[in-house]
C-alpha positions in Angstrom: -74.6 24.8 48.1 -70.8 25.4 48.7 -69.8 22.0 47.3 -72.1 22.7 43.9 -70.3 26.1 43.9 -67.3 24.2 44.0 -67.7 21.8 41.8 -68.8 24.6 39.1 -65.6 26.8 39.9 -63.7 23.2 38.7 -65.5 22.8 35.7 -64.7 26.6 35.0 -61.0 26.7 35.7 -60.9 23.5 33.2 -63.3 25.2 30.7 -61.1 27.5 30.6 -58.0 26.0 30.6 -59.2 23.7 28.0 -60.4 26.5 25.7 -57.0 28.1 25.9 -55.5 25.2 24.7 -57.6 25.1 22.1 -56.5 29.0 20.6 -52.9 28.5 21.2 -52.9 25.1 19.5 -51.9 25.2 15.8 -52.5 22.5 12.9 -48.6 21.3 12.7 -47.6 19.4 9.1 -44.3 18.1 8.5 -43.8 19.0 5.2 -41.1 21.8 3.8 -44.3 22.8 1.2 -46.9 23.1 4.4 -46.7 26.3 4.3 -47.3 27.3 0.2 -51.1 27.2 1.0 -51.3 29.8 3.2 -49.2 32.1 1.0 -51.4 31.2 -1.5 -54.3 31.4 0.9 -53.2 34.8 2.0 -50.3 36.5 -0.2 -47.8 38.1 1.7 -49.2 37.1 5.1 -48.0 35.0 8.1 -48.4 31.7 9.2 -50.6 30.5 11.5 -49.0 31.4 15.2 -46.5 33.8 13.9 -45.8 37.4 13.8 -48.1 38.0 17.3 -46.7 41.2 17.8 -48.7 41.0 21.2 -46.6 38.2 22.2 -45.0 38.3 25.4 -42.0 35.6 26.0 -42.4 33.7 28.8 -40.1 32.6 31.7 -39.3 28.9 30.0 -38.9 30.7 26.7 -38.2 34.1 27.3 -36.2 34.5 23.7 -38.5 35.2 20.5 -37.4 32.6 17.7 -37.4 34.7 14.4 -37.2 32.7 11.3 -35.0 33.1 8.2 -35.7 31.5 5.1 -33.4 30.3 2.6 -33.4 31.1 -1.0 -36.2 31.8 -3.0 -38.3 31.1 0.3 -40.4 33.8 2.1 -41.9 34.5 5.5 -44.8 31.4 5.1 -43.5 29.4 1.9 -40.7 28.4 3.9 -41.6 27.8 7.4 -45.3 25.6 7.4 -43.7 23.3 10.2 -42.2 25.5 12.6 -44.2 28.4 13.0 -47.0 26.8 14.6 -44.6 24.3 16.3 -43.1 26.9 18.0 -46.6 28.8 18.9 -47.9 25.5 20.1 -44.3 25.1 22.3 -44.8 28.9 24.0 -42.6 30.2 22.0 -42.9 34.0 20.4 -42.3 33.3 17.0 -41.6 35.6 14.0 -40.7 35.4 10.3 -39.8 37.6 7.5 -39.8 37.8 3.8 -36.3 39.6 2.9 -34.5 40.2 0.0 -37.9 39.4 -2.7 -37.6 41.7 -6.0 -40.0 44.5 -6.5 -42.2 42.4 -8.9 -46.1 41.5 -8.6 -47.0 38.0 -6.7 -46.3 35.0 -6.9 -42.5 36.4 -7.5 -42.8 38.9 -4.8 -43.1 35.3 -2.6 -39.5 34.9 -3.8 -37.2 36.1 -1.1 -33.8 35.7 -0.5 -32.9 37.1 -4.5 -30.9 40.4 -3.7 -27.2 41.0 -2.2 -27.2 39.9 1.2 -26.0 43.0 2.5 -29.1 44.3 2.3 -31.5 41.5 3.4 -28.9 41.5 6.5 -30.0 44.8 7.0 -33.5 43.9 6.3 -33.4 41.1 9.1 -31.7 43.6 11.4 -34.9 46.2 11.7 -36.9 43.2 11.7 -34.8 41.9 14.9 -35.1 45.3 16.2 -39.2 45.6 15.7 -39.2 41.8 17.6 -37.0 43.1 20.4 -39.0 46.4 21.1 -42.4 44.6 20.8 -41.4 41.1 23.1 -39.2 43.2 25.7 -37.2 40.5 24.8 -33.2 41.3 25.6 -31.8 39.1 22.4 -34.0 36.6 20.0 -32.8 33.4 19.0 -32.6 32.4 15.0 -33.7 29.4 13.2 -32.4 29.7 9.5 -32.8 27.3 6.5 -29.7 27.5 3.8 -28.7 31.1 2.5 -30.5 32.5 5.7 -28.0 31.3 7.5 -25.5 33.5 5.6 -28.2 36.4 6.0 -28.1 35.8 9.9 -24.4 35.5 10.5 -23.8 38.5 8.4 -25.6 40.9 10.4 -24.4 39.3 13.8 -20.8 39.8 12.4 -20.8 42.9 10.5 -24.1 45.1 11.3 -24.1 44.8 14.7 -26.0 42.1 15.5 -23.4 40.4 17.6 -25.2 40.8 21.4 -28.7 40.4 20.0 -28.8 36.7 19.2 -28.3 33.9 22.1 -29.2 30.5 19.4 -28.8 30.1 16.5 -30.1 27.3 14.3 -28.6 26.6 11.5 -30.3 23.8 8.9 -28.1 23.3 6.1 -26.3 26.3 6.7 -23.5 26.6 3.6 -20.7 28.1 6.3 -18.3 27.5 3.6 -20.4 28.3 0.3 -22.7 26.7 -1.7 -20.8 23.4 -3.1 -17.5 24.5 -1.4 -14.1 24.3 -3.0 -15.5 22.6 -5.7 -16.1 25.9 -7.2 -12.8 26.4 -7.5 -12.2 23.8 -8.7 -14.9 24.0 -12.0 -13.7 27.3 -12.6 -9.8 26.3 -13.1 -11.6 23.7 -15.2 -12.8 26.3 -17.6 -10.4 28.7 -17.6 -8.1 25.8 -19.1 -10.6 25.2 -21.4 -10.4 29.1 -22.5 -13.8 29.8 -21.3 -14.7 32.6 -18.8 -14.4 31.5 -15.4 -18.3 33.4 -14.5 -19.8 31.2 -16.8 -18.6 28.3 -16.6 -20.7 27.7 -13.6 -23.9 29.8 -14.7 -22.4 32.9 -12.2 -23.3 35.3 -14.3 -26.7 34.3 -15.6 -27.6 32.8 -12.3 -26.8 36.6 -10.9 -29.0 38.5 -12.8 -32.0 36.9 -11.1 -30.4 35.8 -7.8 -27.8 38.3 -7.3 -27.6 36.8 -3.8 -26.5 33.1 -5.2 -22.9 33.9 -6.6 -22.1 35.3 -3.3 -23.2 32.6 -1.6 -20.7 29.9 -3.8 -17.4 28.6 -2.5 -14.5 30.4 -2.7 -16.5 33.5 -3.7 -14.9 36.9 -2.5 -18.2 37.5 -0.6 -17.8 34.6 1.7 -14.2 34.4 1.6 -14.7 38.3 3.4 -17.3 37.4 5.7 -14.7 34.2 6.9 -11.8 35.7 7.1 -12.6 36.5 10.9 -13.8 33.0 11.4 -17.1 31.3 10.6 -18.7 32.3 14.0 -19.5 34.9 16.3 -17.8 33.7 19.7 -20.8 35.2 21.5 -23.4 32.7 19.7 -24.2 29.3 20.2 -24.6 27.4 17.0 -26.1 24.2 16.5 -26.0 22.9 12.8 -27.8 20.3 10.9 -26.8 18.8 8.1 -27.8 15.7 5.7 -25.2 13.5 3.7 -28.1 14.1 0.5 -28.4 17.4 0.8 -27.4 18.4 -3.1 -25.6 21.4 -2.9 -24.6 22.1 1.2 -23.0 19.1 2.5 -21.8 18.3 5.8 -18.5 19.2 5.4 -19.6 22.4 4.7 -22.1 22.7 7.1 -20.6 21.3 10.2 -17.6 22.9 10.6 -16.2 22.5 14.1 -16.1 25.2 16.7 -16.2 25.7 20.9 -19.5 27.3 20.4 -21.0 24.3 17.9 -22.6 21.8 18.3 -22.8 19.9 14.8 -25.5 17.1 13.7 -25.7 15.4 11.0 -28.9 13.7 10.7 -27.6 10.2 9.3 -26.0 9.4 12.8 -27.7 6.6 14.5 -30.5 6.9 11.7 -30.0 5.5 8.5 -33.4 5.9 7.2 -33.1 9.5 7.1 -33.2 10.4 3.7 -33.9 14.3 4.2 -32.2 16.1 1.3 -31.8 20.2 1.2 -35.3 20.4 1.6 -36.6 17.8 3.3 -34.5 18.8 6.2 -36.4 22.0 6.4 -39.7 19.8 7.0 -38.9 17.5 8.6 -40.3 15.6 12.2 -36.1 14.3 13.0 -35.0 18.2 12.8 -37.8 19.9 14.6 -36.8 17.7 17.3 -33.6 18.6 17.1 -34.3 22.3 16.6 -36.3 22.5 19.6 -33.6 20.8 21.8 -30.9 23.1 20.1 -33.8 25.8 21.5 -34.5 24.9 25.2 -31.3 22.0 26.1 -32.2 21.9 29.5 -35.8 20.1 28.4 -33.8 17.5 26.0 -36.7 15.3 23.9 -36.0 12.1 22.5 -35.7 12.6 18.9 -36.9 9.6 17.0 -35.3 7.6 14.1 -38.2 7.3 11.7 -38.2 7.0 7.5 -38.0 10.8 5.9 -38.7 11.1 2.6 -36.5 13.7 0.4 -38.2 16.5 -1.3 -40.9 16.8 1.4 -39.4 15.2 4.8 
């Protein structure tokens, strides 16, 4: 009797171990469009294994990862591969939709389309909400392209600055969308007598992405938000950056800092073909990301074949 009682409090204690591995385990797909289903699916909604607002951060993770998408990505569209990558890791992770006009879906899923003053602000109550319902003492940020921008502005100007340990940034345009050679397509125009705002689409790219001209190089917006420096000094960044990405490359991405580390996902790796997109989706990144997460638990990250577009 006391060895079949033991053997059936075994099999319990792996019942239910096994079965919570089963809830906590999420479908992961390493695609950037993985997650356009489930907004589909479920319009305005999250992804499978984020926004628990139950969640409480462990002691191997005891950050929340909130997710910022770039632009004209939302909470889901944007983030298929790492939500439930970072549920399935332990992590708390959440994600928002900022900045989408006040039009009926599908162009509600369009975030990241106003100033980014005020999706800053957005992402600020949304940090705040995560920290009150975690516990959580600061969060650590993941953002693809102009939520990188969003991010650093409300660390450096709306008092986020103390609230953020990591941040991730994937083809994060530090230095603007296509750098200096704004300026340099402007001057081109102007000699040509035509206005320097159109030249370059500014003005009709503003009226429907009024966050996009701020976001170009040389613009007054990020020429005001660098004046003090790229970083926050009390933030660790860790960039990644692709030599195809179309419009952020690596010299604007990885700029060089004591509290950087920059990767660029070509070294040691030449069939990573991952282009502004891609790099949001890909397997090579997530690796990286999750390292750039938790150092002290360093995975190999393997050279494999990534696809643009899609990664």
């Amino acid at each position: 009797m006391p060895a079949s009682l033991l053997i059936m409090a075994v099999l319990a204690v792996l019942w239910i171990g096994a079965s919570g591995a089963a809830r906590a385990e999420y479908p992961v797909t390493f695609n950037f469009f993985a997650g356009i289903p489930y907004e589909l699916a479920n319009p305005g909604g999250s992804l499978p294994g984020a926004n628990d607002w139950s969640c409480k951060p462990t002691a191997a993770h005891p950050d929340p990862v909130v997710l910022i998408h770039g632009t004209a990505g939302g909470a889901q569209t944007n983030w298929g591969a790492y939500a439930p990558l970072l549920a399935n890791e332990g992590y708390c992770v959440y994600a928002l939709t900022y900045g989408n006009l006040d039009v009926p879906w599908p162009l509600s899923a369009l975030g990241g389309m106003k100033p980014i003053p005020g999706s800053a602000a957005q992402l600020g109550v949304f940090v705040d909400r995560v920290l009150a319902a975690t516990g959580a003492a600061k969060v650590d940020f993941i953002a693809h392209s102009q939520g990188n921008i969003v991010g650093d502005y409300y660390i450096k100007r709306l008092g986020g600055s103390g609230k953020v340990d990591r941040f991730v940034g994937i083809a994060p345009p530090w230095l603007g969308i296509f750098g200096d050679q704004m300026t340099v397509i402007r001057a081109f125009g102007s000699r040509l007598g035509v206005d320097a705002d159109t030249v370059d689409g500014v003005s009709a790219l503003g009226a429907i992405c009024q966050a996009c001209p701020e976001m170009l190089g040389n613009s007054s917006f990020m020429n005001a938000l660098n004046a003090d420096g790229v970083y926050d000094p009390s933030v660790t960044y860790i960039n990644l950056a692709s030599n195809f990405d179309e419009a952020v490359w690596p010299s604007i991405a990885l700029v060089p800092a004591a509290n950087v580390t920059n990767v660029r996902m070509q070294d040691g790796c030449p069939t990573d073909f991952s282009d502004h997109m891609a790099i949001a989706g890909s397997h090579r990144a997530a690796m990286v990301a999750l390292n750039a997460l938790d150092p002290d638990h360093v995975r190999p990250v393997p050279c494999e074949f990534v696809p643009p577009f899609t990664g």
